[in-house]
Residue, then its C-alpha position, 0 to 999 in steps of 0.5 A: x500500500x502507497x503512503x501518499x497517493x495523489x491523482x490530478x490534484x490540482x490548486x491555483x494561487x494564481x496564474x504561475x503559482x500552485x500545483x497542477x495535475x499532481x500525480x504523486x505516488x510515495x511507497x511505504x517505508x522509505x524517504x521520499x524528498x520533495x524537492x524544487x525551487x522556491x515557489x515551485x509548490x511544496x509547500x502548497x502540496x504539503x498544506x493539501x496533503x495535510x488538510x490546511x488547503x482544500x483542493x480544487x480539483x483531484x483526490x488525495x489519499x494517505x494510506x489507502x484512505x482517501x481525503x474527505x470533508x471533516x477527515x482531512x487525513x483520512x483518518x490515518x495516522x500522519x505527524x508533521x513538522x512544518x516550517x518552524x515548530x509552534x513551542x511555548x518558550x517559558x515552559x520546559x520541552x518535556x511540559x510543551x509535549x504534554x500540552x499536546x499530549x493531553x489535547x491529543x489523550x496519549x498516555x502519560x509514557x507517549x512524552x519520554x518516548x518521544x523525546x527519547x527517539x528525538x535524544x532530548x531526553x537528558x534535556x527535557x527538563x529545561x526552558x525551550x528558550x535555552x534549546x539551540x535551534x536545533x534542539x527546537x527542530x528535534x522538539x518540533x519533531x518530538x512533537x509531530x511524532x507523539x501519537x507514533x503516526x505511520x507518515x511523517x510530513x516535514x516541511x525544510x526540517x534542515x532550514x537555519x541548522x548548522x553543519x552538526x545540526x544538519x547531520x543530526x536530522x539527517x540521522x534521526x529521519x534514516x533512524x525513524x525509517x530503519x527503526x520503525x518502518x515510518x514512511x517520511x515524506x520530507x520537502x527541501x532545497x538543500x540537495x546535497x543532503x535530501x541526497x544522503x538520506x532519500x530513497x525516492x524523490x520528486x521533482x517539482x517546478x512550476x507547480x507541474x511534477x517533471x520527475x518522482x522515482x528511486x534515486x537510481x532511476x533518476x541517475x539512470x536518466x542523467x547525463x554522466x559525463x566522462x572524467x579523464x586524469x592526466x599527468x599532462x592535461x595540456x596534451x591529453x586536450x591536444x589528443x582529444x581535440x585531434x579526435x574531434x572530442x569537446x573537452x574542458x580542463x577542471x580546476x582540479x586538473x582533471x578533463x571533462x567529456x561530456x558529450x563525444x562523437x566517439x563510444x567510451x571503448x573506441x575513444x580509450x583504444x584511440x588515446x593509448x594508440x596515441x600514447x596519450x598521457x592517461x591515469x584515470x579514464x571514468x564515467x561521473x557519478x551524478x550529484x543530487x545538485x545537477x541531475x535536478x539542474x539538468x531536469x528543471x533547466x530543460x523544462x525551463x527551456x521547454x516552457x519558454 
């Protein structure tokens, strides 16, 4: 069963902004980062997901329960983090999951559960208004997972963290999914880190979804340049131009191939006849950074 399932979903702000025609489909039991430029509707998907925003057009339904009026989560059990978590500064962290605690009608050991899988524990009995910032982030989580909710929904959950604040987060969201099986659903502009700890991912701009899949598929998709290694670049450049291959040096020393009139193995055979002076000759792993640039500059261009 799909955690999140969206069909032809669809909500317009205005003329450019909201989403449109949203297909989303978010498996169960893994991180699926929702990712995009600013503008581009996350947020607006995510207020739709949770109810804050009624669609205009299409069906939205969170494990195997569609939406319906007066039961915006369909009555699955879903927690969320979005934007900066609403705490009370005066009270302690371990007094602000009560107030939700007993609003909610938890049992009195559902607080130390929750501030144990987020590690506050130790600090539960302190003012929030001497927490870091990321502690408040690590409390906002605490409190969107108090009724052990199946989906978790966070909104930037890295947005202001610093390096070791960022590394913290990362490694409870992949703990609460190894641990648990919760499905986490996660939206974000800090590419380089959605790409340590997502399974799936999704491609928004312009409201208009242009890729969602494994981080595999997306990779299979993208272009991986070729990375030569050289002694000698200046005369590894001179044998390729000979060839008719484009290339371009590095700051690193190294050369870069990305498109060539030649297969890898024939290009190889060429440059070793030649004697050409070579160390390393490989295909490129694509980054987060630009396989998301290569799908949303081409869309870009082909919506002009």
């Amino acid at each position: 069963m799909d955690a999140i399932r969206t069909r032809g979903l669809h909500y317009r702000h205005d003329a450019k902004h909201g989403v449109f025609d949203l297909d989303l489909q978010v498996s169960a039991g893994g991180v699926y980062a929702f990712v995009g430029p600013n503008g581009s509707g996350k947020t607006t998907t995510i207020r739709l997901l949770l109810g804050l925003l009624r669609p205009q057009a299409g069906t939205i339904t969170i494990a195997g329960r569609e939406q319906v009026a007066g039961d915006p989560r369909g009555g699955a059990s879903v927690g969320a983090l979005v934007e900066a978590p609403s705490l009370y500064p005066h009270l302690t962290g371990r007094r602000n999951l009560e107030v939700s605690r007993r609003l909610l009608g938890l049992p009195g050991r559902a607080v130390d559960a929750a501030l144990e899988r987020v590690e506050l524990l130790s600090a539960a009995d302190r003012k929030v208004c001497a927490y870091s910032l990321g502690m408040r982030q690590r409390l906002g989580l605490a409190l969107a997972l108090l009724g052990s909710p199946q989906l978790l929904i966070l909104d930037e959950p890295g947005n202001g963290l610093d390096p070791a604040g960022t590394l913290k987060m990362r490694a409870l969201i992949r703990s609460l999914v190894d641990d648990t099986g919760l499905t986490v659903f996660l939206s974000s502009h800090l590419l380089g880190e959605v790409e340590q700890v997502a399974t799936h991912v999704g491609v928004i701009t312009a409201g208009r979804l242009r890729f969602q899949g494994t981080m595999e598929e997306l990779r299979g998709r993208s272009r991986r340049p070729l990375r030569l290694e050289s002694g000698d670049p200046g005369v590894l450049l001179a044998h390729l131009a000979e060839l008719g291959i484009a290339a371009r040096p590095l700051a690193d020393g190294a050369t870069l191939v990305e498109e060539s009139i030649m297969d890898d193995q024939s290009l190889l055979r060429a440059l070793v006849e030649r004697a050409a002076p070579l160390s390393a000759f490989y295909r490129v792993r694509p980054g987060l950074e630009s396989m998301f640039f290569d799908l949303t500059c081409s869309d870009e261009l082909e919506d002009a």
